[in-house]
C-alpha positions in Angstrom: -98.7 -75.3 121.7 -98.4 -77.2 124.7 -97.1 -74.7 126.8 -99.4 -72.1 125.4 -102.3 -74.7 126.5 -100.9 -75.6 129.9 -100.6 -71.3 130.3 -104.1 -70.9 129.6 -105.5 -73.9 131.7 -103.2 -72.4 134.5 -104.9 -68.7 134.1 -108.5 -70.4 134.0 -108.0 -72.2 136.7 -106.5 -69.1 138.6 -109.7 -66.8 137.4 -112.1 -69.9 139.0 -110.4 -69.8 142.4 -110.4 -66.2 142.7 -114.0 -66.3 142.0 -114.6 -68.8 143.9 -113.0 -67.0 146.9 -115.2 -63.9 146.8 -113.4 -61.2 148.2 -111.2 -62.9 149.8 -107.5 -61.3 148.8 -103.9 -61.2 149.5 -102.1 -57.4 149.9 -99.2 -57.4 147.5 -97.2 -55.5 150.0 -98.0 -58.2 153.1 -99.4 -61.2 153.9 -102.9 -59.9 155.0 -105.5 -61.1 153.3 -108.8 -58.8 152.8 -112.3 -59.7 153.2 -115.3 -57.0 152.0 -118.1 -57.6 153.9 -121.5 -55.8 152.3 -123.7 -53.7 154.6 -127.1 -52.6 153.6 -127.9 -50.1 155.8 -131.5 -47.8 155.7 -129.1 -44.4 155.4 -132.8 -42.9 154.4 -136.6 -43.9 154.9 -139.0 -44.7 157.7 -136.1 -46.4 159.3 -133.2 -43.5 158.9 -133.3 -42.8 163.0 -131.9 -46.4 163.9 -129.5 -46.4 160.9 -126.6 -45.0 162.9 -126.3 -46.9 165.5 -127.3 -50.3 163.4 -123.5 -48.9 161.5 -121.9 -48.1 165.2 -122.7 -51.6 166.1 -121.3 -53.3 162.5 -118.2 -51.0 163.0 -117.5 -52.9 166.7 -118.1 -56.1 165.1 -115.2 -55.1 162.3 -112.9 -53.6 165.0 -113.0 -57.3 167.2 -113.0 -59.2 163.7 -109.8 -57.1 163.4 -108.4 -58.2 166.9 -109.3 -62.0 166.2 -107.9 -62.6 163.2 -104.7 -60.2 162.9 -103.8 -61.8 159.5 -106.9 -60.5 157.8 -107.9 -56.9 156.7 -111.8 -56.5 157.3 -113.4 -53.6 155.3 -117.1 -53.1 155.6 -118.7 -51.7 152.5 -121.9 -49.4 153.2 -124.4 -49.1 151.2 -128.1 -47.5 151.7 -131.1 -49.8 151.3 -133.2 -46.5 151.2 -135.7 -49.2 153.3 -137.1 -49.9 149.4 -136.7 -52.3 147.0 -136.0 -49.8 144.4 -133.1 -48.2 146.1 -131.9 -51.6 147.4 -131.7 -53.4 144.4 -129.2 -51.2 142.7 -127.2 -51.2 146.5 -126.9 -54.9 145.9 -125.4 -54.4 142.2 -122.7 -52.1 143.7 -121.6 -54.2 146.6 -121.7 -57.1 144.1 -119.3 -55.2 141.5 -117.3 -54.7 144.9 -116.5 -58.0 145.2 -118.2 -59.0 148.8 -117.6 -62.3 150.1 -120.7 -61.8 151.8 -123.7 -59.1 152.6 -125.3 -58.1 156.1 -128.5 -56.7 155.8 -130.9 -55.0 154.6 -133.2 -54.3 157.6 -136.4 -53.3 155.8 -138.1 -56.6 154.8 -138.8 -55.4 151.2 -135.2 -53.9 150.8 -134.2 -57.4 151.3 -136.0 -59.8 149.1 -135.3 -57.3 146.0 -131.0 -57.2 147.0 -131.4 -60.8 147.1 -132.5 -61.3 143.8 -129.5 -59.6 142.8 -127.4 -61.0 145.2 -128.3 -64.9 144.9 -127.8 -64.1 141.1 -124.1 -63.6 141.6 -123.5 -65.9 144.1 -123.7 -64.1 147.1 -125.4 -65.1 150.2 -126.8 -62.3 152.6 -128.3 -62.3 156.4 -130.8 -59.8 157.4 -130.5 -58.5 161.1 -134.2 -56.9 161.1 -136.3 -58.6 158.0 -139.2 -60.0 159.6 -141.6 -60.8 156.6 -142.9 -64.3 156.5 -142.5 -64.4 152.7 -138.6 -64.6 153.2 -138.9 -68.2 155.1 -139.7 -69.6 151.1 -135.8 -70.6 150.4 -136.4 -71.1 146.4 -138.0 -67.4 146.4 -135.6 -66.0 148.1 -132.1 -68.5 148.0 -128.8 -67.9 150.4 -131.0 -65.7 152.2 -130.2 -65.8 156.1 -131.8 -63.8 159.1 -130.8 -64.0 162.1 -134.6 -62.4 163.8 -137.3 -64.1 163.7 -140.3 -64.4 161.1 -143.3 -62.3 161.8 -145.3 -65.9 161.6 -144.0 -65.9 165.0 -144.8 -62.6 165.9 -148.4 -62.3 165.3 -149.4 -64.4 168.2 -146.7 -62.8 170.4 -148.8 -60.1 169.9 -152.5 -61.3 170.6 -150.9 -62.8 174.0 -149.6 -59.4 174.9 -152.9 -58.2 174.1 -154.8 -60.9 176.0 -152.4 -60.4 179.0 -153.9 -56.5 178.9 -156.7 -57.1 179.0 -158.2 -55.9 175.5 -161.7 -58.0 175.0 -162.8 -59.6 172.2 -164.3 -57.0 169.7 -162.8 -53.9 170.9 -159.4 -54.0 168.9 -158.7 -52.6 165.4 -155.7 -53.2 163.5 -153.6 -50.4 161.6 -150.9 -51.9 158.8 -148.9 -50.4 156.3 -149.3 -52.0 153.1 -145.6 -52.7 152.1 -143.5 -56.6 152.8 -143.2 -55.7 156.3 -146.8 -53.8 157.9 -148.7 -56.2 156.0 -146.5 -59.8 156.7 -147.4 -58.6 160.2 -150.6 -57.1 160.2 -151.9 -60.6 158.8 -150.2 -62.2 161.5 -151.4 -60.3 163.9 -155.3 -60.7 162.7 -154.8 -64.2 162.3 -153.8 -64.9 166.0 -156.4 -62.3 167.1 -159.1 -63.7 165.0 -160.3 -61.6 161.8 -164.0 -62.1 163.4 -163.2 -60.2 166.7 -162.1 -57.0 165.1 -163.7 -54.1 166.6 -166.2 -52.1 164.0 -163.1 -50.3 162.9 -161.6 -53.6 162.2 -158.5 -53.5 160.1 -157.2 -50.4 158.4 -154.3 -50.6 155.5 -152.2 -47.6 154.5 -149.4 -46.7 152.5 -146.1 -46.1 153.9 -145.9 -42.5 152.5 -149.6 -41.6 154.0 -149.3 -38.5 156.3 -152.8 -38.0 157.2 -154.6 -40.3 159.9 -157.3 -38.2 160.9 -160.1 -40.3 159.2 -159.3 -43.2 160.9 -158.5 -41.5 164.2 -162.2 -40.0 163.8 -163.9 -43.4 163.4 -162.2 -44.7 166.1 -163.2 -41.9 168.3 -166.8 -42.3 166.9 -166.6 -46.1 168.0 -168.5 -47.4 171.0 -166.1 -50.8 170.5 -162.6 -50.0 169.6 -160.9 -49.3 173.0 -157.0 -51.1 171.8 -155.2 -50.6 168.8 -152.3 -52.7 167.2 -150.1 -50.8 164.8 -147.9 -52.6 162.2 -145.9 -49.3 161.7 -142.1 -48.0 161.8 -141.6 -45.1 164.0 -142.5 -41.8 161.9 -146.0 -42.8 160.5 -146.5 -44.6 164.3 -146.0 -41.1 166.1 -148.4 -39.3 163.8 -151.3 -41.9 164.3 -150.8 -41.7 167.9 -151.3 -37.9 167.2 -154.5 -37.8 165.1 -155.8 -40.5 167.7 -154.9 -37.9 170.3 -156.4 -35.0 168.3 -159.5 -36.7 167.7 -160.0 -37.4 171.3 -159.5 -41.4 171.4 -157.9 -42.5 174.8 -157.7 -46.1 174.1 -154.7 -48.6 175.0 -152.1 -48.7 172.4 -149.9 -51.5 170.8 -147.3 -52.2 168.4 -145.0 -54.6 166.9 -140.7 -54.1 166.7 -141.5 -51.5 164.0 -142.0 -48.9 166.2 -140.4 -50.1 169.4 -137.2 -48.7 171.0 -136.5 -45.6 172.5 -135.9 -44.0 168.9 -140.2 -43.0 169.4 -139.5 -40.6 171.9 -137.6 -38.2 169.2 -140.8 -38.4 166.4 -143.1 -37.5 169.1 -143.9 -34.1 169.5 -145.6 -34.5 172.9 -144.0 -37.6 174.8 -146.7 -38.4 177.0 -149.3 -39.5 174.2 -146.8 -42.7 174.4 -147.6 -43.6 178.3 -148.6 -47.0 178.4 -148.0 -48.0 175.1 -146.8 -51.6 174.4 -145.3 -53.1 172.0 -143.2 -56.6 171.1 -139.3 -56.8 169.8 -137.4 -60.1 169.5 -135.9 -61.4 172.8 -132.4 -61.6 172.9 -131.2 -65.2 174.1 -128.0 -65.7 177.0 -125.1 -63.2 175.2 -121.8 -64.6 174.7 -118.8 -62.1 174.4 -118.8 -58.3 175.8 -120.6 -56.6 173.2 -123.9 -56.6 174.8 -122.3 -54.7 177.8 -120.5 -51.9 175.4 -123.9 -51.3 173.5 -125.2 -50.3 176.9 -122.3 -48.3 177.9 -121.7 -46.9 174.8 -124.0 -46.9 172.2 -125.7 -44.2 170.6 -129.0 -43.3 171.4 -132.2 -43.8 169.3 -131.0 -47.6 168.7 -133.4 -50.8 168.9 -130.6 -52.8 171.1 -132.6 -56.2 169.9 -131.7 -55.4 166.5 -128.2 -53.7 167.2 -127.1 -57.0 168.8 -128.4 -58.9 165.5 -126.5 -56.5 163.5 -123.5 -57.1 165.7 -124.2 -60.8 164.9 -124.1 -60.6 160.9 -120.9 -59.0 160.7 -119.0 -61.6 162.8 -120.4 -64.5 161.3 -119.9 -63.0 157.6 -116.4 -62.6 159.0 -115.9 -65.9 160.8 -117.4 -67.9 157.7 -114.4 -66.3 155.4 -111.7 -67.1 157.8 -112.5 -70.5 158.6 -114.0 -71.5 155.8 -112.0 -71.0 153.0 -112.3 -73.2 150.1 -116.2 -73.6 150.5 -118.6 -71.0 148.8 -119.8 -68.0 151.2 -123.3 -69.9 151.2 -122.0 -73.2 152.9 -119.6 -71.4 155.1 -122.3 -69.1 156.6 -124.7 -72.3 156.5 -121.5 -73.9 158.6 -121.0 -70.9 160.8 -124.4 -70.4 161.8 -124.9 -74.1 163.5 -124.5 -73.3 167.2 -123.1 -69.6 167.0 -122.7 -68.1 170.3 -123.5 -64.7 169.9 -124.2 -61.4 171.4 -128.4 -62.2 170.9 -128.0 -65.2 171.8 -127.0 -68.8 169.9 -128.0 -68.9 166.6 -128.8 -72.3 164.6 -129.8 -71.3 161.0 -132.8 -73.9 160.1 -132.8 -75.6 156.4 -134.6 -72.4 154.9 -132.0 -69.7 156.5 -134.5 -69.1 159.3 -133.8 -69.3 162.7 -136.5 -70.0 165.7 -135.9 -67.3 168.0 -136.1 -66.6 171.9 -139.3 -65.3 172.3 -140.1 -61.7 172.0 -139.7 -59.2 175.3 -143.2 -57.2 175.9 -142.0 -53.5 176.5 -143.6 -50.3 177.4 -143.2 -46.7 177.6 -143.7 -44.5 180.6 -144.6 -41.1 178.0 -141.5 -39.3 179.9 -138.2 -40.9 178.8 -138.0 -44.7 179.7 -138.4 -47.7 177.9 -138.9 -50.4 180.0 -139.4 -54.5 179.3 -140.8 -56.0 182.0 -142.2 -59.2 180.3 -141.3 -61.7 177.3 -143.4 -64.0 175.3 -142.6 -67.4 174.1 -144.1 -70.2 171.9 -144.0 -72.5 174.7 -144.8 -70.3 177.9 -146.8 -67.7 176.6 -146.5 -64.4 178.3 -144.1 -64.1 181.4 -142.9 -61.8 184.0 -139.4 -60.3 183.4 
């Protein structure tokens, strides 16, 4: 009886630690051990352009994971966030019956807060490379939630500087937001730094993120003897078709835009490039890169990327790596916690704050020339304002 206890305490004990380890295994035939890192990656949705290059960039970070740590077998598991809750949630169940130490991802902000329900549930913590909600920064809503981006908080009066700096008066800007986590966490960001009270007559318009016809709106501003700017809170496809119904309706005001729609990735929605000349927009700035891969991405990435976010993504992989290698014995949470306290990384050094967030470097103002270029040629921060390049 003894022996049949100590046998079962022995096999209790070994099911807790492999639990406890995550994915974190030994190859029969070797000594390598393998760590499954998730990746929630928008395969389809508004966001489906950048998702190729978001998986070229995780795919580098595996391949130097590999390099570093020869003992270790690195396998990322994809999955598609679908940009949605709906399709996310069930992503997170798979990676989760997987066996992920850890999960990078998703981008979308709504994509992320429903995988994290189901990833906190199991354990699991998760960073987001691109989830910019303000919602996300509550750490019992959303627990072992990481992002190494900014929150939109931040964001919104990034963007009435950048307007400011333009030029665009008081009362002659209108405000166009999608109504899902992300167009509306910024959108009320946005109208909070600008002032709700110096909206143009147009003021603020809200849509839903499957809305294909703008031309109402597009009217009324071309009616309007006030609305000369525009912010949009927008990814890339529904931004290129309100720049055309403005267009079509004859507006010819000054256009701007938050890191939905920014990146060279606009130029291939649009059917006529030029109706982008002059428009700006905010992404997060990148801080002093450690390590090469900032100088690959430009040398070799694919196109249609948003390099702010591709260096972010870069960033999730190796810490999610780095946290299982060197700390082993802790839960995922506390060794990404650990890992992310003075990362040097390709965006910059990253010091995750009590609630998963991090502060940020500012965001760069960039602008397109309606040809081919994407240019940044000033940056914003909390402390300095707006800034020449």
């Amino acid at each position: 009886m003894k022996t049949m206890k100590l046998i079962a305490t022995m096999m209790t004990l070994s099911m807790l630690a492999a639990a406890f380890a995550g994915c974190l295994g030994g190859d029969d035939d070797d000594e390598t051990t393998t760590v499954k890192i998730g990746f929630l990656n928008p395969i389809t949705g508004p966001l489906e352009p950048n998702a190729p290059v978001f998986k070229w960039s995780a795919d580098q970070a595996i391949a130097d994971l590999e390099e570093m740590y020869p003992d270790y077998d690195f396998e990322l598991i994809e999955q598609d966030s679908g940009c949605d809750g709906a399709v996310a949630g069930p992503a997170a169940q798979t990676l989760v019956d997987s066996g992920v130490y850890a999960v990078v991802g998703a981008a979308c902000s709504g994509a992320s807060m429903a995988a994290n329900g189901v990833l906190s549930a199991a354990g699991i913590p998760m960073i987001s490379y691109a989830s910019t909600n303000p919602g996300l920064s509550d750490a019992s809503a959303y627990p072992m939630f990481y992002r190494n981006v900014p929150s939109d908080a931040i964001q919104g009066p990034a963007g009435a500087d950048m307007m400011t700096d333009a030029g665009v008066a008081e009362g002659a800007l209108a405000v166009f937001g999608m109504t899902n986590d992300y167009g509306a966490g910024l959108a009320d960001a946005v109208v909070d730094a600008w002032g709700s009270d110096k909206l143009c007559d147009v003021g603020r318009y809200d849509y839903a993120e499957t809305d294909t016809d703008f031309s109402t709106v597009a009217n009324s501003m071309a009616a309007s003897t006030e609305c000369t700017a525009v912010y949009l809170s927008s990814y890339i496809a529904d931004a290129a078709l309100i720049i055309e119904a403005l267009d079509e309706a004859g507006w010819e005001g000054h256009i701007f835009g938050g890191d939905g729609p920014a990146g060279e990735g606009m130029y291939a929605e649009m059917e006529d490039d030029s109706l982008l000349n002059g428009m700006t927009v905010t992404q997060p700035r990148a801080g002093s890169s450690a390590g090469d891969f900032s100088a690959r991405y430009d040398a070799n990435a694919p196109s249609g990327g948003i390099k702010a976010y591709d260096l972010t993504t870069y960033d999730g992989v190796m810490m999610v790596g780095m946290a299982a290698v060197n700390h082993q014995g802790e839960s995922a949470d506390a060794g990404i916690a650990a890992t992310g306290n003075g990362y040097a990384g390709s965006s910059g050094v990253i010091n995750f704050l009590e609630n998963g967030d991090i502060g940020g470097n500012g965001y760069d103002i960039c602008s397109y020339d309606g040809v081919d270029q994407y240019t940044c040629s000033k940056y914003w921060t909390a402390e300095g304002g707006v800034a020449t390049a």
